[in-house]
N, C-alpha and C positions, 0 to 999 in steps of 0.2 A: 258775525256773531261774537269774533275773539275780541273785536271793539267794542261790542256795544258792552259784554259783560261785567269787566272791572266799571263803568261806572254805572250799571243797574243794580248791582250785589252792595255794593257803597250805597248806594241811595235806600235800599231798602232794607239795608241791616239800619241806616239813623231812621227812616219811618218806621221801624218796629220799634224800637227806643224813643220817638217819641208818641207813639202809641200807647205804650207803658206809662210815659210823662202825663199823659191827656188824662187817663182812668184814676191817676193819682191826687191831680191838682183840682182845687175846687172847697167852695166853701164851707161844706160838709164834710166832716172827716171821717175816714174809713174806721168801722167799729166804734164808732163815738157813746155806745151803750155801755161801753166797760168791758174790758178783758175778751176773754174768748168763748162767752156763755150764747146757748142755743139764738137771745133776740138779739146779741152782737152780729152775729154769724149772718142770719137772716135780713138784716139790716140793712148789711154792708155788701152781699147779695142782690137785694134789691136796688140797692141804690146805683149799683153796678149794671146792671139789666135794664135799671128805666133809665138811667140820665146817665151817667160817663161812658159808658160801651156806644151810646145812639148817639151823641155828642162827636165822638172821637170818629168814630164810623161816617157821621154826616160832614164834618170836617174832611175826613180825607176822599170823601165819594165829591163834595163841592169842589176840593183841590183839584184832582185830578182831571176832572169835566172840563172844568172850563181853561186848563191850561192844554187840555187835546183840543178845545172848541178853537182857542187863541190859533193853534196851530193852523187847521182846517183852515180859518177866517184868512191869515196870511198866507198861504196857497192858492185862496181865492183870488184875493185881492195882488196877492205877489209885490208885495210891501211887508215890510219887518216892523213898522212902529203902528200894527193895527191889533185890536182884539173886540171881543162884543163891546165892552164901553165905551170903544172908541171908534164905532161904526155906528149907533144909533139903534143896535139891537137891542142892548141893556134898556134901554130909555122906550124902545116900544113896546118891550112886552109890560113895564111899567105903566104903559101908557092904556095895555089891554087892560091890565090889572082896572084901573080906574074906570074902564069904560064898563067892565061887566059887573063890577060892586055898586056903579050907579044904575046898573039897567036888571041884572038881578041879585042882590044883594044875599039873597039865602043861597047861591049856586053851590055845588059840593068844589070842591080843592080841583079834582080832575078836570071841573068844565073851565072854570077860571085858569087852569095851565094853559089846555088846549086855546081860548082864545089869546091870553098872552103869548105862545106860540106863534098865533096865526098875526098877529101883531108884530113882531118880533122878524118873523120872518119879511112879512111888506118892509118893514124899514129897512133888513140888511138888502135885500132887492133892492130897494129906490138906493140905496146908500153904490151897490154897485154901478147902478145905471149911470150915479152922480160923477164915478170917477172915471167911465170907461172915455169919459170927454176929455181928461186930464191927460197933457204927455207925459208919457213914462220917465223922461226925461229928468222929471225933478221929483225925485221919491215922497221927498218933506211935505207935496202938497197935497197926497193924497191924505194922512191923516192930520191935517189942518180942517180941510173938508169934511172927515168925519168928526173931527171936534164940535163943529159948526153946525152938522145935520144932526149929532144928539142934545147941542145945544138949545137946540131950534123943538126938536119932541123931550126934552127937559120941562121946557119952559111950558109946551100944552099940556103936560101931564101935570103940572104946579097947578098950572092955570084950569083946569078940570077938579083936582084936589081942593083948592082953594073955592070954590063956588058951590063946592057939595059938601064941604068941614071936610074932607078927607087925608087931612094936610099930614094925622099923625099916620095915617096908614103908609101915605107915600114915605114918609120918612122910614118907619119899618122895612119898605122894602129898598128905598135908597141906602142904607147899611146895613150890611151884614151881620148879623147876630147869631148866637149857637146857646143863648143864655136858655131861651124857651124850647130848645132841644131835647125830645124825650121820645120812650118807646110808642109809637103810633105816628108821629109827626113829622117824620123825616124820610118817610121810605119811599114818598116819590122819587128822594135822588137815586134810589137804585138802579132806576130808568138811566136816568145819567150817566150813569158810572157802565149801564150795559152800554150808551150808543157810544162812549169813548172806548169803551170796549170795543166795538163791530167799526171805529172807524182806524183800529189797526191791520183788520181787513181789507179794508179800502188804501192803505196808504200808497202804493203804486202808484193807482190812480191818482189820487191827491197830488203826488209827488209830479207825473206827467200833467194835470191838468195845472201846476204852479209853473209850468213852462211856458204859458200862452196860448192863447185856441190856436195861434197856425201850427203850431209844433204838435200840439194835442193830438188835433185833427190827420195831421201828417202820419200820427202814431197809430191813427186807430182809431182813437179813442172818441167815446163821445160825450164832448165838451159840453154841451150843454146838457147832458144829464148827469155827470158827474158837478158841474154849477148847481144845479136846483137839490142834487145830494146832499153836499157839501153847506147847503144854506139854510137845508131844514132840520141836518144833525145841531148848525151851530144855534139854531132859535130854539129848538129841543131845549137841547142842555140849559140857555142861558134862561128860558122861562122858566125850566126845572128848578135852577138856584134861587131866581127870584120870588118866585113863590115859596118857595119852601125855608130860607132862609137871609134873603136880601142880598143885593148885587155885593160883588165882593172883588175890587178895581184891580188892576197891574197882574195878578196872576195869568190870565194870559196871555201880556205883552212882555214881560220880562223872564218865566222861567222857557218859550220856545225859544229867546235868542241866548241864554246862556248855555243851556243844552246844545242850541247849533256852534255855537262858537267850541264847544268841547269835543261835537262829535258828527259836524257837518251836516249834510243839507238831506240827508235819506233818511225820510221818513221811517220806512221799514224796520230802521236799528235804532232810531232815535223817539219813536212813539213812546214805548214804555217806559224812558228815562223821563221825558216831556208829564208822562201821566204821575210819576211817584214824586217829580220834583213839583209840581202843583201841590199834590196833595201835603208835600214838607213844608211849603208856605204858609199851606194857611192853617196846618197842623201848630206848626210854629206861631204864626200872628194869635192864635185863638188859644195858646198857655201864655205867651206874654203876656196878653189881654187880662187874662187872667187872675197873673201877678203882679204884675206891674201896681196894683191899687187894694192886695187881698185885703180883704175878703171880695171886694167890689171889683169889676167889670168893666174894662174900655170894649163896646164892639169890636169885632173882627175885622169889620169895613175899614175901621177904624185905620188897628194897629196894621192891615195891611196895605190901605194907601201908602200908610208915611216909610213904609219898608219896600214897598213897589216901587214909590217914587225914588229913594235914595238910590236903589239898585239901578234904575230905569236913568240917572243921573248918572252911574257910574260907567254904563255900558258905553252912556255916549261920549264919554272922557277918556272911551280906554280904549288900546286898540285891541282886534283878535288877535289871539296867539297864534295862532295857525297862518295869518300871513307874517308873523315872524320869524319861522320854522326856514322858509327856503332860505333867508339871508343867513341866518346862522350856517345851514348846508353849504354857503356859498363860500364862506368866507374859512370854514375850516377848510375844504376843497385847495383856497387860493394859501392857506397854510401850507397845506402839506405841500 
């Protein structure tokens, strides 16, 4: 607990502060009626209630989901360069999406998740199936392969889009947005934001089943029900964001490995930091979006690929600190 705290308390005094940032920025200005008269007040109230508070809220419940889903996925997988976009989960429930607008077009929000779920979920399935043939031996080609398997339900989701006109919907949910964010519209991701919740409960688990089914097995544990656990919390989540607000890339692959790099590989101390620094991502990508162009709008999708990618460029450039740590130990040692 003495570890995980200084950097949970750090993380969440800047998500409060950019909290504050999120309900401030925006292209209606607070009290824009003049002074401090009753329809100022009321205004600036509402405008509070329907769009910056569900905005800033749906931001950081997107954050954090899918940078505990990223986790979960690499646990499964037990590869460090995976997350849903880059297993084929992102791309299936995309792909639900398309199959149930064409088959029933009036469905409510709820049934349309549940089948991108159920979509979602078959792909990171086949996507496991695909790697469990791969030797361990060469980490790199496990997510080449998933490149290749969301490449591959990419291309039929286009290819479905494209034969039914649905070419702008797919793009909606191929980048992330928070512009059409308002009170009624977002509170699917609550769902979200609870199953990253209930899988800091599980993280033991998670953590023994990232060891291998014979070690798993050896523990106790059962592996293959904590697998089918683990692969309907991470199609949950990643249909929850794509319905509700469009795939939103690199948050899952880049904040589990900077948080493990700071605070090693235990889940149990390291979930919550994993969950607040998500939500700082895309908290962040969705005020630069922001500003960057005020009054006007880059999507979130947007500004957080080209910030995932740089990060995700950096990580591989750099070494961890912590296998710096013993030579330094070594070498004062050989001082004294």
């Amino acid at each position: 607990m003495s570890r995980r705290s200084p950097f949970l308390y750090r993380a969440l005094a800047l998500l409060a502060v950019l909290m504050v940032i999120s309900t401030l920025v925006g292209a209606a200005e607070l009290g824009s009626a003049g002074g401090a008269t009753p329809n100022a007040t009321g205004g600036t109230l509402h405008l509070m209630l329907e769009s910056r508070l569900p905005r800033s809220f749906a931001a950081l419940l997107a954050g954090s989901a899918m940078a505990v889903a990223g986790v979960i996925m690499q646990q499964l997988v037990r590869n460090r360069f995976v997350e849903p976009s880059t297993t084929g989960t992102t791309e299936g429930a995309m792909l639900g999406l398309i199959v149930i607008t064409l088959l029933a077009p009036g469905a409510p929000v709820m049934v349309k998740m549940v089948v991108a779920a159920g979509t979602a979920l078959m792909a990171a399935a086949l996507f496991l199936a695909l790697v469990r043939r791969l030797s361990p031996r060469d980490p790199f080609m496990v997510p080449l392969v998933g490149m290749i398997w969301s490449g591959i339900l990419g291309a039929g989701a286009s290819w479905f889009a494209w034969q039914a006109d649905l070419v702008q919907y797919l793009g909606n949910w191929m980048t992330g947005d928070f512009s059409g964010v308002i009170a009624g519209r977002y509170e699917l991701l609550w769902i979200a934001g609870a199953v990253a919740l209930l899988a800091y409960f599980a993280a033991d688990m998670l953590t023994i089943a990232g060891m291998g089914e014979g070690t798993a097995l050896s523990l106790g544990l059962n592996y293959r029900g904590a697998l089918r656990l683990g692969l309907v919390a991470v199609s949950l989540v990643t249909a929850l964001v794509v319905v509700t607000v469009g795939a939103i890339p690199f948050i899952g692959l880049v904040v589990p490995n900077i948080v493990a790099r700071l605070m090693g590989d235990r889940l149990r101390a390291s979930l919550p930091v994993v969950a607040v620094g998500g939500a700082i991502l895309v908290l962040s990508a969705d005020i630069i979006g922001r500003l960057i162009r005020y009054p006007y709008e880059i999507p979130v999708g947007t500004v957080a690929g080209v910030l995932g990618a740089a990060i995700f460029l950096w990580l591989l450039s750099s070494k961890p600190r912590r296998h710096r740590a013993p030579h330094r130990q070594k070498e004062a040692h050989h001082a004294s």
